[in-house]
N, C-alpha and C positions, 0 to 999 in steps of 0.2 A: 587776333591772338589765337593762336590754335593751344589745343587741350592737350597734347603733347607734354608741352610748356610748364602748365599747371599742376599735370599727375603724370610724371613721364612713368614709362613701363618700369616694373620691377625687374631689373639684373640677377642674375646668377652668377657667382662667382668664377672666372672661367676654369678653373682646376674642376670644378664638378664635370662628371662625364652625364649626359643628355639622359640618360635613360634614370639617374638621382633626381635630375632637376626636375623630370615630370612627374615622378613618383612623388616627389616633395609637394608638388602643384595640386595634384591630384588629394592628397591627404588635406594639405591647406584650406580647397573648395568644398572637400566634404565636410571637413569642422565648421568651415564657416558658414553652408547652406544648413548644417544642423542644427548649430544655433542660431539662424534666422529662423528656421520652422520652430523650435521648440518656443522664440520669443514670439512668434506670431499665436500658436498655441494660448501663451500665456496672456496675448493680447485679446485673444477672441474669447476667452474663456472666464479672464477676471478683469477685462477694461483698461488695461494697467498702459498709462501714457510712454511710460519709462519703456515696458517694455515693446512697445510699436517705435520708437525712436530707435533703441537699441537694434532692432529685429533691420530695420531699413538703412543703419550705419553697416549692420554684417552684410546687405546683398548688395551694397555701396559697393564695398572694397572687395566681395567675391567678386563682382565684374571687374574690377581691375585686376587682379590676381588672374582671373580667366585671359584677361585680354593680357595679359604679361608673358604669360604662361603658355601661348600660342606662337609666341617668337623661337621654345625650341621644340616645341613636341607637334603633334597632329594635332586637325580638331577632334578627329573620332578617338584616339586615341585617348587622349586629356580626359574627354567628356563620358568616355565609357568609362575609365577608373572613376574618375570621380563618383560616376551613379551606383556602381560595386560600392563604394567606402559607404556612403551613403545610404544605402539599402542595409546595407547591416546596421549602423549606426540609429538608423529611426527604429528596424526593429526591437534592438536591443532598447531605446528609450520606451517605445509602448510599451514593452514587456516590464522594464523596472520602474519606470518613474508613473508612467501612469497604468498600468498593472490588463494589462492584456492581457486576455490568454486564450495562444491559439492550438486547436488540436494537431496533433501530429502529421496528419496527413498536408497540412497548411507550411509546414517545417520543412517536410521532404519535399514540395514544390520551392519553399526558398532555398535548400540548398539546390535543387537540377537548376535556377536560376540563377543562382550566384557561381556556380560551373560553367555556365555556357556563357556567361558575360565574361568568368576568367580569360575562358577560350578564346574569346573576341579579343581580350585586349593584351593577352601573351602571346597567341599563337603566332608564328611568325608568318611573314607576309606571305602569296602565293610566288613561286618562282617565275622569273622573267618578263614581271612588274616592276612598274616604279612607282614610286608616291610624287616622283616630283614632273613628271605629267598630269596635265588637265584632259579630262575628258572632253572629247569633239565637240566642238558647239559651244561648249562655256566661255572659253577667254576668245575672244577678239584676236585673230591677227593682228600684231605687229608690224610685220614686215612690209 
């Protein structure tokens, strides 16, 4: 029986144009790795069965979402947004829900950080590259 079968990929509707559908993906994997860290949080912190169940049902279906989500975007691509959404998102939880507080100088390194990951994953590609070559060595000939 293949796994296919069982949890086939999640589809996009084909009217979405490629660049919605990863952004969609990407926001997707950040909600759902943030609520598995904050239920792990909850789990290490007060024991709570519910929430280790919970925490291991969200990185369940983030790998599938991940692996779904790689039929239209890149891996670097996917994975660099997603860790931008993500990086905000746990700061912003430290800072409210469990009450952080980090000095300023700790701020202006997460923003030149969350700039240069922008950079990575807007910047358009370099000219008279493809993405859809393998680099030498990697795949096996073919022919």
């Amino acid at each position: 029986m293949n796994v296919t079968n069982v949890f086939p990929l999640i589809k996009a509707p084909d009217s979405w144009p490629v660049p919605v559908v990863a952004t969609v993906a990407m926001a997707c994997l950040a909600g759902l790795d943030l609520a598995g860290a904050v239920l792990a949080k909850e789990w290490a912190e007060h024991g709570s069965v519910r929430a280790l169940v919970l925490g291991l049902g969200a990185f369940l279906v983030l790998f599938w979402v991940y692996a779904s989500s790689l039929q239209y975007a890149e891996l670097a691509l996917v994975t660099m947004g997603w860790v931008v959404i993500l990086q905000v998102g746990l700061v912003l939880i430290d800072r409210w829900r469990y009450g952080v507080e980090l000095p300023p100088g700790k701020w202006v390194a997460i923003a030149l950080v969350l700039v240069a990951q922008g950079y990575l994953v807007l910047a358009p590609g370099v000219p008279g590259t493809s993405t859809e070559q393998s680099p030498p060595g990697l795949v096996a000939d073919r022919g």
